[in-house]
Residue frames as a rotation matrix with the C-alpha (Angstrom) as fourth column:
UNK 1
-0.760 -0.646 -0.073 142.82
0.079 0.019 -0.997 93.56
0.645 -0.763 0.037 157.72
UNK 2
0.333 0.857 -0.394 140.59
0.728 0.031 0.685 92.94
0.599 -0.515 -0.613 160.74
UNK 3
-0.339 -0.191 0.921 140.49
-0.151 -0.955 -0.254 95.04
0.929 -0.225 0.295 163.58
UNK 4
-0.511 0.331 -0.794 139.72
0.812 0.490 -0.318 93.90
0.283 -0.807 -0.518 167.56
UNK 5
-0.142 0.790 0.596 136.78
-0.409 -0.595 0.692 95.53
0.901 -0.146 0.408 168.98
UNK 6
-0.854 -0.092 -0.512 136.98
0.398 0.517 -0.758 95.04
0.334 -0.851 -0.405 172.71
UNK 7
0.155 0.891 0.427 133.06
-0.329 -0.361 0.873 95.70
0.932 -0.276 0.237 174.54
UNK 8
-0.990 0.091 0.107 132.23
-0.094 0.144 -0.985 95.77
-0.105 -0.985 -0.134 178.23
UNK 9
-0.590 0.790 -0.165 129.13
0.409 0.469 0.783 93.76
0.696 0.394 -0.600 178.01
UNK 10
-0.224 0.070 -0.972 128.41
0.968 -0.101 -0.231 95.32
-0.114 -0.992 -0.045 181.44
UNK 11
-0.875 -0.126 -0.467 128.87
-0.001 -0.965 0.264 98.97
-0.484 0.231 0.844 180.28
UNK 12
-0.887 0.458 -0.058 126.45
-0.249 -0.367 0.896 98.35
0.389 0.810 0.439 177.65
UNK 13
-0.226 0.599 -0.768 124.07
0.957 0.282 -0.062 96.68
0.179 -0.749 -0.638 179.96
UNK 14
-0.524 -0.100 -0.846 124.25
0.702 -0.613 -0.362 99.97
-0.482 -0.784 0.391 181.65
UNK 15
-0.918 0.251 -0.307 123.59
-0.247 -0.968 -0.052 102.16
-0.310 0.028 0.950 178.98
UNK 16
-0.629 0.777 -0.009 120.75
0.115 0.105 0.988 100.17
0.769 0.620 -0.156 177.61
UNK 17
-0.444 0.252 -0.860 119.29
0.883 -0.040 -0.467 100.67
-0.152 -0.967 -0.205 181.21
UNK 18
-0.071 0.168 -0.983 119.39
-0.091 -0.983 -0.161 104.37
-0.993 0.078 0.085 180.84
UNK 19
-0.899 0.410 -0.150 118.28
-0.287 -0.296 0.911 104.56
0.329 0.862 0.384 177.42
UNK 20
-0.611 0.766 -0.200 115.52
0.480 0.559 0.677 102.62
0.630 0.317 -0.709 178.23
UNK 21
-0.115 0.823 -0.556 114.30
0.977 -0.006 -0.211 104.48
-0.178 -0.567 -0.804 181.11
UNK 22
-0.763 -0.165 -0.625 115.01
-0.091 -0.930 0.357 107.83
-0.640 0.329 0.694 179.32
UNK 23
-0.542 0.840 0.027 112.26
0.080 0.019 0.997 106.64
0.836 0.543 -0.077 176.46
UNK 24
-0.176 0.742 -0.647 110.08
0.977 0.054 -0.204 105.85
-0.116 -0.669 -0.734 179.86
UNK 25
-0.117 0.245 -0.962 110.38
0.682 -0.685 -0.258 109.32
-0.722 -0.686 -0.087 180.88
UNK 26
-0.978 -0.031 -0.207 110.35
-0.145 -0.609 0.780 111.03
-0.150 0.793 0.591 177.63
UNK 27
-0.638 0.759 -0.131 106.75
0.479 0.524 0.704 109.07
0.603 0.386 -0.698 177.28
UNK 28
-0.222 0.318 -0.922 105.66
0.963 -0.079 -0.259 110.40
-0.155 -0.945 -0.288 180.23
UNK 29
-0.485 -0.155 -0.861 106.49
0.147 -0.985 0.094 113.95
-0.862 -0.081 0.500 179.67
UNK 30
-0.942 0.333 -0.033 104.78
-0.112 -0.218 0.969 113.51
0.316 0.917 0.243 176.01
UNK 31
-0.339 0.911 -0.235 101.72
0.794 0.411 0.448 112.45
0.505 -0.035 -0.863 177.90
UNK 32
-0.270 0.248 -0.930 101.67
0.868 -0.355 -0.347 114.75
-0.416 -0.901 -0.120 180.27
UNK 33
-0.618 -0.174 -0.767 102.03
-0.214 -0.901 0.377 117.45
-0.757 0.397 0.519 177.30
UNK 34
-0.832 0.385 0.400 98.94
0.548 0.449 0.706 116.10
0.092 0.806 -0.584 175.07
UNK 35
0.286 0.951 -0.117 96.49
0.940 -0.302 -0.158 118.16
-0.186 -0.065 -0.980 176.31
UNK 36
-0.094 -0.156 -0.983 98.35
0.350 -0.930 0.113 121.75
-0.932 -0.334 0.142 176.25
UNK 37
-0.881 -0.182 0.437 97.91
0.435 -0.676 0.595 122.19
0.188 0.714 0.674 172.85
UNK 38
-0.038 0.986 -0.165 94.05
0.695 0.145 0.704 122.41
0.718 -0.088 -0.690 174.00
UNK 39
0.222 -0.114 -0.968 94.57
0.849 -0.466 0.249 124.28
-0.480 -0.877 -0.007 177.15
UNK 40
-0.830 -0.549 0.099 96.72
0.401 -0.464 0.790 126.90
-0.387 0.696 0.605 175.29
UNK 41
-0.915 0.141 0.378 93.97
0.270 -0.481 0.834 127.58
0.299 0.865 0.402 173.02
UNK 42
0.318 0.910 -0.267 91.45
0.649 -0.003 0.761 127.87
0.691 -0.415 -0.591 175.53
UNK 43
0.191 -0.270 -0.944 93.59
0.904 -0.326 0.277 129.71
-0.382 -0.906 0.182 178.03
UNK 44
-0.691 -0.500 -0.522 94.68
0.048 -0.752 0.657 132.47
-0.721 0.429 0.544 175.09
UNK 45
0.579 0.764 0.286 91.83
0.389 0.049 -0.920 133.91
-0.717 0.644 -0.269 173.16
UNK 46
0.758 0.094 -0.646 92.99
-0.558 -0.420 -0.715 134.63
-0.339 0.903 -0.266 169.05
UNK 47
0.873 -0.269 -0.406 95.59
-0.121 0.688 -0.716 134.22
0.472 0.674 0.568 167.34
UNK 48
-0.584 -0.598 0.549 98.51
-0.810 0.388 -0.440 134.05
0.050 -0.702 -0.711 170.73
UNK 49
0.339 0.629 0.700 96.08
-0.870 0.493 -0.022 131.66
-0.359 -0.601 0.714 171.47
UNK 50
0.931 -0.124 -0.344 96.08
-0.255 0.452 -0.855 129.57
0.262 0.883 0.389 167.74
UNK 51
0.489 -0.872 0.027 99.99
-0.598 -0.357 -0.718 129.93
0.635 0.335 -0.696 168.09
UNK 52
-0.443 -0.499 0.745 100.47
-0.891 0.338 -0.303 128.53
-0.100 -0.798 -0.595 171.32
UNK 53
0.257 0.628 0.734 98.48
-0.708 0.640 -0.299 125.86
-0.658 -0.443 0.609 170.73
UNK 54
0.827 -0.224 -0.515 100.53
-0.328 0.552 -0.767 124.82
0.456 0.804 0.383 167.49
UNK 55
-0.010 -0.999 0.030 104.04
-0.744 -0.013 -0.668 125.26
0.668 -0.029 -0.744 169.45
UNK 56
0.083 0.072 0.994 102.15
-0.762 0.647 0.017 123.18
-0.642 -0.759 0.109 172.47
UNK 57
0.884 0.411 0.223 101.17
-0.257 0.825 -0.503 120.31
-0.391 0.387 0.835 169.64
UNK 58
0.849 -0.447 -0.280 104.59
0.048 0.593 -0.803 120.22
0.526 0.669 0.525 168.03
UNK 59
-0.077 -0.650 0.756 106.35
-0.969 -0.130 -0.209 120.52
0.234 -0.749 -0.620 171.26
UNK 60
0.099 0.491 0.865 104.15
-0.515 0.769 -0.378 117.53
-0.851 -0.408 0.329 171.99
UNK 61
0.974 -0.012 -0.225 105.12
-0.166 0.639 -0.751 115.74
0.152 0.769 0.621 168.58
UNK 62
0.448 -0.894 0.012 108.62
-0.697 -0.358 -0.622 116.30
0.560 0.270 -0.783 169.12
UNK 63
0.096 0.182 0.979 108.18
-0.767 0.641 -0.044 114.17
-0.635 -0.746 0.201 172.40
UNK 64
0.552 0.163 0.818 106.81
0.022 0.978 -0.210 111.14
-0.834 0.134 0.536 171.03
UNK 65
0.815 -0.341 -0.468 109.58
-0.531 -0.120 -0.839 111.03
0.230 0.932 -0.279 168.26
UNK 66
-0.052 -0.799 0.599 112.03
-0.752 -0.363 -0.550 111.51
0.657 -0.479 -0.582 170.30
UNK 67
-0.127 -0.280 0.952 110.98
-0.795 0.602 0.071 108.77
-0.593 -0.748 -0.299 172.65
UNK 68
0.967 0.077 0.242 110.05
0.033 0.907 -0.419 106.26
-0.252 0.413 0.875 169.63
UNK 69
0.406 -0.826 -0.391 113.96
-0.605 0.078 -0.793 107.02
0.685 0.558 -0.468 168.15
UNK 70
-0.063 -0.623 0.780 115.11
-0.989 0.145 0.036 106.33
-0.135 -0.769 -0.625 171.88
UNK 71
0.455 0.218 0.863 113.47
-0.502 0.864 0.046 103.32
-0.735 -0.454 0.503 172.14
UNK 72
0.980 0.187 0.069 114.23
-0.133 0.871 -0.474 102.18
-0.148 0.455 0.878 169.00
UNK 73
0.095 -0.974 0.208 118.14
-0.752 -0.207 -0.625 103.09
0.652 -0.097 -0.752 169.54
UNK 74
0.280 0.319 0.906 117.28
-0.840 0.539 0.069 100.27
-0.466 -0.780 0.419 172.67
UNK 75
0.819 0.350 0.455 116.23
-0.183 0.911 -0.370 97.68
-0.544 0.219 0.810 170.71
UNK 76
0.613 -0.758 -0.224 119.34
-0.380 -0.033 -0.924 98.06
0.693 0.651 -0.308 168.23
UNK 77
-0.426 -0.806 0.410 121.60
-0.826 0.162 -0.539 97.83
0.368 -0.569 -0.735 171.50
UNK 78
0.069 0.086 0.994 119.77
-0.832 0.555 0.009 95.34
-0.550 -0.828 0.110 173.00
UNK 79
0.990 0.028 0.136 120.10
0.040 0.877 -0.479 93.06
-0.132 0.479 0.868 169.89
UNK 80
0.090 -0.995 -0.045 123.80
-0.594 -0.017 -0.804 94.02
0.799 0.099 -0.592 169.88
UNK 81
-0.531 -0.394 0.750 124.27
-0.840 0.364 -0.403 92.86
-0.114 -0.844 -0.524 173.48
UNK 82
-0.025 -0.104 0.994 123.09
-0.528 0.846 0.075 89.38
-0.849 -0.523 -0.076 172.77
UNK 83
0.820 -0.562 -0.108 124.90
0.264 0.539 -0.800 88.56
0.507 0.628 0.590 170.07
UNK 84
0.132 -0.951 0.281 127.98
-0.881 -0.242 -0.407 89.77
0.455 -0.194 -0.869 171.81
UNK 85
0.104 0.048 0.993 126.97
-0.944 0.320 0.084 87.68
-0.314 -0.946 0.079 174.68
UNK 86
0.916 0.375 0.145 126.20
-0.296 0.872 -0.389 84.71
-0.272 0.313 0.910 172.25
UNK 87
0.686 -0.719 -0.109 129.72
0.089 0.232 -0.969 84.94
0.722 0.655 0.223 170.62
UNK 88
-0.288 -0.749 0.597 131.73
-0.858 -0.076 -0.509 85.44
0.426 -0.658 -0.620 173.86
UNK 89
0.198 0.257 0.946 129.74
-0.753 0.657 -0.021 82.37
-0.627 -0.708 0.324 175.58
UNK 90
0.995 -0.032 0.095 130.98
0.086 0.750 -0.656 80.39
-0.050 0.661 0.749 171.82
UNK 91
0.236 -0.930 0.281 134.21
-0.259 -0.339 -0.904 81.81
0.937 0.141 -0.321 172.11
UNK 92
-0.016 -0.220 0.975 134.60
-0.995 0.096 0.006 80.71
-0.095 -0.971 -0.220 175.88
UNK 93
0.841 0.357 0.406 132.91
-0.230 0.916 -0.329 77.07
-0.489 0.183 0.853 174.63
UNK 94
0.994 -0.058 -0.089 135.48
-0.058 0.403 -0.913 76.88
0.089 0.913 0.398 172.37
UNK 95
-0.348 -0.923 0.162 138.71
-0.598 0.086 -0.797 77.78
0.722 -0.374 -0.582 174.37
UNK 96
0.297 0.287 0.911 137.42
-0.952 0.162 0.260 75.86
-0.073 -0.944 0.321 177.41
UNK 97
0.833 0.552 0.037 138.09
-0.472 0.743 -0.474 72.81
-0.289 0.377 0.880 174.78
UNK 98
0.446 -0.895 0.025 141.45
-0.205 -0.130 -0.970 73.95
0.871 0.428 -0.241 173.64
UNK 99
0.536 -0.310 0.785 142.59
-0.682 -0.707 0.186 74.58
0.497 -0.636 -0.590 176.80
UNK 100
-0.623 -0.777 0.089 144.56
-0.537 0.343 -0.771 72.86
0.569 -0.528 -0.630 179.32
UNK 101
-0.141 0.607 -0.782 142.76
0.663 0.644 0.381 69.67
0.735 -0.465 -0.493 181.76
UNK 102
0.241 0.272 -0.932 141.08
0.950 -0.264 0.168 71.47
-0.201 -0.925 -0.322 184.20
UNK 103
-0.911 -0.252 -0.328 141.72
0.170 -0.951 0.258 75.28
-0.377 0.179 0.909 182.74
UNK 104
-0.147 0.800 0.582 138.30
0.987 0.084 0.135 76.94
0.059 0.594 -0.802 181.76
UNK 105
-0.713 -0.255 0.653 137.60
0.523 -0.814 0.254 79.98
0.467 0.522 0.714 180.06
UNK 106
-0.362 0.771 -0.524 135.11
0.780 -0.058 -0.624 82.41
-0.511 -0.634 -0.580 181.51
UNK 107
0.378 0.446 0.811 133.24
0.850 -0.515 -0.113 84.91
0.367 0.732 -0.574 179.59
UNK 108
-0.945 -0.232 -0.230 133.18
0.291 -0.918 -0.271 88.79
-0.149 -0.323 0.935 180.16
C-alpha cells in the first residue's frame, strides 16, 4: 500500500535557508572559540588552568561538529528539494498533456 506524502516545496526552501545560515553561524562561533583553549591556559596558571583549556578545546570541537552535521543535514535537504521539484515539474509535464485544450497544470 502506498501512502501520499504532500511537501510545501516553499516550507522546505525555508528551512534549508535557516539550516544553512545556522551552520554559518555555528562556524563563526567555532572560530571565534579556537583560540580559548590557549588563552585559558595562559590566563589560569596549573591545573584550573590545564582544565579550562581542555573544556575550552572540546567546547571548541563540539562547534565544528555540530556545524559539519548541520551542514551536512543541508545538503541531504537540499538534494531532497530538487528531486521533489524535478518530479512535480514531470508530474505537471505530464498532466498538462492529459488535460483538457487549453487547461495547464502548474507546479507547487
Amino acid at each position: 500500500m502506498s501512502h501520499l506524502i504532500s511537501v510545501q516545496l516553499e516550507v522546505l526552501g525555508g528551512l534549508l535557508a535557516e539550516l544553512r545560515g545556522l551552520a554559518g553561524e555555528l562556524t563563526e562561533e567555532e572560530r571565534g572559540t579556537a583560540g580559548a583553549s590557549r588563552s585559558l591556559a595562559g590566563a589560569l596558571a596549573g591545573p584550573v588552568g590545564e582544565e579550562a583549556a581542555l573544556a575550552g578545546g572540546q567546547w571548541n570541537a563540539a562547534l565544528t561538529t555540530l556545524a559539519a552535521r548541520t551542514l551536512a543535514v543541508a545538503a541531504s535537504l537540499d538534494a531532497a528539494l530538487a528531486a521533489y521539484r524535478a518530479a512535480d515539474l514531470g508530474l505537471a509535464g505530464q498532466l498538462s498533456g492529459a488535460g483538457r485544450v487549453g487547461d495547464r497544470a502548474v507546479p507547487r
